[in-house]
Structure formats: C-alpha cells, structure tokens
C-alpha positions as CSV (number, residue, x, y, z in Angstrom):
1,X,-26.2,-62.3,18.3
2,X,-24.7,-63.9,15.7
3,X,-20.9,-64.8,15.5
4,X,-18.8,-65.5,12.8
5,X,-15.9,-67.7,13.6
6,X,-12.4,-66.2,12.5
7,X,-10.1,-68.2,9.6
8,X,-7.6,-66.8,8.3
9,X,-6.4,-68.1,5.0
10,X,-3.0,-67.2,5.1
11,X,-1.0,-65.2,7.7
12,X,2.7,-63.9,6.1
13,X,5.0,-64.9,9.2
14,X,7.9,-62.8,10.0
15,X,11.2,-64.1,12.1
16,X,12.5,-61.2,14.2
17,X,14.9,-63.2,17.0
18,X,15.4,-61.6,20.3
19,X,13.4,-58.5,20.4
20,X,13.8,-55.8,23.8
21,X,9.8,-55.7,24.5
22,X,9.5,-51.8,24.5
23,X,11.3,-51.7,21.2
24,X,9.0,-54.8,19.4
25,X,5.6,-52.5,21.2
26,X,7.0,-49.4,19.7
27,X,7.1,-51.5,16.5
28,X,4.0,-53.4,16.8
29,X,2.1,-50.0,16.8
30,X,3.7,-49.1,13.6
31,X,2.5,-52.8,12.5
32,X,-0.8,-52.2,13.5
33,X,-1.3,-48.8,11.5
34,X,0.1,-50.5,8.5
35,X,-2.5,-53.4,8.5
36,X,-5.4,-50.8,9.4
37,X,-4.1,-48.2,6.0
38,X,-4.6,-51.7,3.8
39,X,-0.8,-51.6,3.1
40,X,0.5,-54.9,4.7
41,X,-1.0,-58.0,4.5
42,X,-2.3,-60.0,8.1
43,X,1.0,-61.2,9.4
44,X,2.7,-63.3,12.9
45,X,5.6,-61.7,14.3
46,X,7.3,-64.5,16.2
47,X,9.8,-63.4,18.5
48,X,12.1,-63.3,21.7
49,X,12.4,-61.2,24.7
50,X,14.9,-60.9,27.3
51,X,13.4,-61.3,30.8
52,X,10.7,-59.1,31.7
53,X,7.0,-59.3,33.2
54,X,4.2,-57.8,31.6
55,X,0.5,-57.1,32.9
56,X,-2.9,-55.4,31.7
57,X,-5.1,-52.7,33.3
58,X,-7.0,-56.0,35.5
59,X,-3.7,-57.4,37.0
60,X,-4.1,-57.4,40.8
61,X,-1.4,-56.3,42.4
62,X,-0.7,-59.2,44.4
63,X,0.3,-61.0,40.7
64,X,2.8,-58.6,40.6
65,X,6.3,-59.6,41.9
66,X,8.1,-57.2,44.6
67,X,9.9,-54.0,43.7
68,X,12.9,-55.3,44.1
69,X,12.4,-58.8,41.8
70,X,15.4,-58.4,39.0
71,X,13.1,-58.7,36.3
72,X,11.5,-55.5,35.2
73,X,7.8,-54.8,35.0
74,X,5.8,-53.1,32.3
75,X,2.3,-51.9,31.8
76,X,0.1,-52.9,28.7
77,X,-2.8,-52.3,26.6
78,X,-3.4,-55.8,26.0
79,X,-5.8,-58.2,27.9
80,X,-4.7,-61.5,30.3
81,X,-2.8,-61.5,33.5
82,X,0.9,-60.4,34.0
83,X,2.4,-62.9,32.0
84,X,6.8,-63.5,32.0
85,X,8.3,-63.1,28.5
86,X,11.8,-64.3,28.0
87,X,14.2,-67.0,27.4
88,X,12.8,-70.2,26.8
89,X,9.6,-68.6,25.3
90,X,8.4,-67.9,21.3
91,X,6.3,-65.0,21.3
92,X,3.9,-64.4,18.5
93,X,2.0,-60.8,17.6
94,X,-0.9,-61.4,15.8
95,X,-1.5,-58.3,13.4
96,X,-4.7,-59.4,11.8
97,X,-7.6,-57.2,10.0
98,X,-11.1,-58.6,11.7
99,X,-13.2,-56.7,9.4
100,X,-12.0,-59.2,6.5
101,X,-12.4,-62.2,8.8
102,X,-15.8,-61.3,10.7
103,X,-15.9,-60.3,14.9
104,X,-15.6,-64.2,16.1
105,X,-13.8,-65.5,18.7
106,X,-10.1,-65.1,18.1
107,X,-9.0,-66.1,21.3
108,X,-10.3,-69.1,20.6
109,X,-9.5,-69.5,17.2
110,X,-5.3,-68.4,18.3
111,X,-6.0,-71.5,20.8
112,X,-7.0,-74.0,19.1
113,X,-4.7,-73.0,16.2
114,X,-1.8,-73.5,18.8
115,X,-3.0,-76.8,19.8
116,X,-3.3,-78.3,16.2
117,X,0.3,-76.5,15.7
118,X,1.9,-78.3,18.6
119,X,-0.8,-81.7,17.6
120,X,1.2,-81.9,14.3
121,X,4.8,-81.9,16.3
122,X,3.5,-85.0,18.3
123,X,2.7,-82.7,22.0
124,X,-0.6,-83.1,23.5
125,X,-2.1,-80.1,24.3
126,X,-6.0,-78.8,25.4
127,X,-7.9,-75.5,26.1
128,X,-9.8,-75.7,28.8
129,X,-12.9,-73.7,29.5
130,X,-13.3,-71.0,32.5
131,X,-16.0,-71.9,34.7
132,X,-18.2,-69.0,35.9
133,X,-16.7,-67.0,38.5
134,X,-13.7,-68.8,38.2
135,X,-9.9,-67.4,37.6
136,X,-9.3,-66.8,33.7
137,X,-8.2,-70.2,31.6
138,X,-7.5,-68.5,28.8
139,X,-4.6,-70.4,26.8
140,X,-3.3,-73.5,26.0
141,X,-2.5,-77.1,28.7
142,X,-0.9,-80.0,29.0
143,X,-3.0,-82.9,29.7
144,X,-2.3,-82.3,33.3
145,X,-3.0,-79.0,33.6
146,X,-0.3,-77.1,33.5
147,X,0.1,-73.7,31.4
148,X,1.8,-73.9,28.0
149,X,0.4,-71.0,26.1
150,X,-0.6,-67.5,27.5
151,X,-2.6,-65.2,25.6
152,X,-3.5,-61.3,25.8
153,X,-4.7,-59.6,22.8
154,X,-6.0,-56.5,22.0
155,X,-8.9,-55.4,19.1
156,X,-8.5,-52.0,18.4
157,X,-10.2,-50.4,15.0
158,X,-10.9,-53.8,13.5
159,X,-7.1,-54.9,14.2
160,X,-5.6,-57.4,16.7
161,X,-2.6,-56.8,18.5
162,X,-0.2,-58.5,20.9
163,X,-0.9,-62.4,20.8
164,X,0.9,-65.8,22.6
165,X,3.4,-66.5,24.9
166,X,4.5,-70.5,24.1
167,X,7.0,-71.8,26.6
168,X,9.2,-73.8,24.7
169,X,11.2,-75.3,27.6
170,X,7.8,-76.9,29.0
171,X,7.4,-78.7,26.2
C-alpha cells in the first residue's frame, strides 16, 4: 500500500481562549461540516478548557479516576487514552480536509509538526515509537521521557477532528 505523507501548506489558526469542552465539541462538529461542504478553509482551533478528563471508546476503566474525583469525566469519539484538559494546557482542533492532502500519517505529521514548533522556541522535544505489544506512545517527549503532547484525533468523511493536548506548564 502506498502512503502519501500529509503537508499542509497553510492552516488559518483561530484563537478562542478558555473554551467549556462540551460547548467547543458542539462547535467543532459545526467546524467539521463546514470544512467537509468546501466552505472554510483547513484551520487550528487553539484553545482552553477548564478542568475536565476526557477518554475514547478503548480507555480501560482502570484509567479512569473514581466517581467521586472533582474533575468531571466525558466520553469521546476521538482516539488516545483519557487524557486531562485544563489549566496549564493549549489545546489545538485540527479541522483539516485529507482528501486535498492524501490518507498519510497525520498523527505523525501533528507530531513532528509539534516538535519543530517547540524546536524553534529552544525546547527539546522527541516522538518515540510504540513497540509491538507495547502501551500506546503516541505524542510528543522530553528527552527523558516524560509526556508533553497528547494526541487523539478522529478521520471522519475525509476530515480530521479533535487534535493535541500541549502542557504548557511542563515546559
């Protein structure tokens, strides 16, 4: 099978500040129907949350935190592990049309987009490959090891959804 690696050219960014999650998904969907109908152009939402835990259809339950942890917990139709959005973080929500880019690996291309983002601010960063049978990797690292970038996404109709979670205060 042959892949074509995804570049996008140029992606419009749009600043939205502190965002409640269930209002910015609401509003991502709406985001994602516009790229799909040709009538906005592939764009990064970068964003804020207040505290809350989110996780995909292949969380384990044992990832979750108890029922009575302060910070909420929502279901998703994204990929990746329950992953904590809130202060201290920048979220971005990639809304990009694949059929004008080709299928490739955009996980991979968000990664190592990240890492030459953060490269150019002076912070070492790495992705590090899963080994087979091994826990998920997916994301961005320090040097040693630990987890600066989480990513879920979703590909629906040609069009990606959902995106990073970059922990600012790690930096």
């Amino acid at each position: 099978m042959r892949r074509t690696l995804v570049t996008v050219d140029a992606l419009k960014r749009v600043d939205l500040g502190e965002v409640p999650y269930a209002q910015a998904t609401e509003e991502m969907a709406g985001w994602v129907e516009e790229r799909r109908a040709g009538l906005a152009p592939d764009r990064l939402f970068l964003l804020t949350h207040p505290a809350v835990i989110t996780y995909g259809k292949q969380t384990p339950a044992a990832d979750l935190p108890a029922a009575d942890d302060p910070i909420p917990t929502v279901a998703v139709d994204r990929g990746g592990h329950a992953t904590y959005h809130g202060p201290g973080q920048l979220i971005g929500y990639l809304v990009v049309d694949l059929h004008e880019r080709g299928p490739g690996d955009v996980v991979r291309w968000v990664e190592n987009s990240l890492i030459t983002a953060l490269g150019g601010l002076g912070f070492a960063t790495i992705r590090r490959d899963t080994p087979k049978g091994g826990a998920s990797l997916v994301g961005v690292w320090t040097p040693r090891h630990a987890k600066l970038v989480s990513i879920g996404m979703r590909i629906r109709g040609g069009v990606t959804s959902h995106g990073f979670a970059l922990n600012i205060d790690r930096i």
